[in-house]
C-alpha positions in Angstrom: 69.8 -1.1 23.8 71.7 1.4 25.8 71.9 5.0 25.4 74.9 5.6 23.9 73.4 3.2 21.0 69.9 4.8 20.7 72.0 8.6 21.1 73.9 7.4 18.1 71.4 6.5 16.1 69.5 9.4 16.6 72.3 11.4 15.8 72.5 9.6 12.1 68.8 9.8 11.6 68.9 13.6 12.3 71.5 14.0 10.0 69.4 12.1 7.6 66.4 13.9 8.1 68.6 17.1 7.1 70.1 16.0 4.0 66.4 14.9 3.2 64.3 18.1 4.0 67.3 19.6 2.1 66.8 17.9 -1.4 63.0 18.1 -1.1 63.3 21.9 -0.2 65.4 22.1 -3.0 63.9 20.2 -5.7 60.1 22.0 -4.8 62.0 25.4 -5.1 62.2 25.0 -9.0 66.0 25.9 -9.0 67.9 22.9 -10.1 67.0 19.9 -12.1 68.6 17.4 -10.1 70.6 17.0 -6.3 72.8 14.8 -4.5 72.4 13.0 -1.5 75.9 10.9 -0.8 76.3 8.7 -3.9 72.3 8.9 -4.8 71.3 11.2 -7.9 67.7 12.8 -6.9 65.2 14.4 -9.7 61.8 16.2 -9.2 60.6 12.9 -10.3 62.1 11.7 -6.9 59.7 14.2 -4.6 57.0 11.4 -3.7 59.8 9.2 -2.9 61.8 12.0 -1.0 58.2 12.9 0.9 58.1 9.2 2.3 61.3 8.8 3.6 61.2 12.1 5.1 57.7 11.3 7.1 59.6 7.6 7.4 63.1 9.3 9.0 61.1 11.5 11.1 59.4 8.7 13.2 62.7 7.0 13.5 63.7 10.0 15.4 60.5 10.4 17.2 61.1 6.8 18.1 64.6 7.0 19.2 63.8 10.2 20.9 60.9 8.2 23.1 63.4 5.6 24.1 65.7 8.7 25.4 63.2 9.2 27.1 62.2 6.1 28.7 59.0 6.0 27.2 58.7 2.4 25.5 57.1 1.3 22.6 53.3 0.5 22.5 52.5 -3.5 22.8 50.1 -4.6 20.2 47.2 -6.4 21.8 44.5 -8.3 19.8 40.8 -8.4 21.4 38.6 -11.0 20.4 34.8 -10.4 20.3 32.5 -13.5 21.6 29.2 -13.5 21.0 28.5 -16.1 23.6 
């Protein structure tokens, strides 16, 4: 990927980081029943879900971020015990 890919995904993953801390702050203040993200009708019912995708969106960005960076992702490496 190059960087004006990874910059513009992290630009729409910030933007849906905002929206989301914005409902959740909202919907744990008690002062409205229900909120709107885009086309996506949101209830207190909602906040488990909204607390997932929040710690799930901010990753992404940490991720993207990283790759801004240069820092690449970690390689997953299996070890194998022998009991020779």
């Amino acid at each position: 990927m190059d960087k004006a890919t990874v910059q513009k995904r992290l630009t729409y993953w910030r933007e849906q980081l905002g929206k989301l801390m914005d409902a959740y702050a909202t919907l744990i203040s008690g002062g409205v029943k229900s909120y709107q993200i885009d086309d996506r009708q949101l209830t207190r019912f909602d906040i488990p879900f909204l607390r997932k995708a929040i710690d799930e969106a901010e990753e992404k960005v940490d991720q993207l971020e990283a790759l801004l960076e240069g820092i690449k992702p970690r390689k997953a490496f299996g070890i194998l015990p022998r009991d020779w």
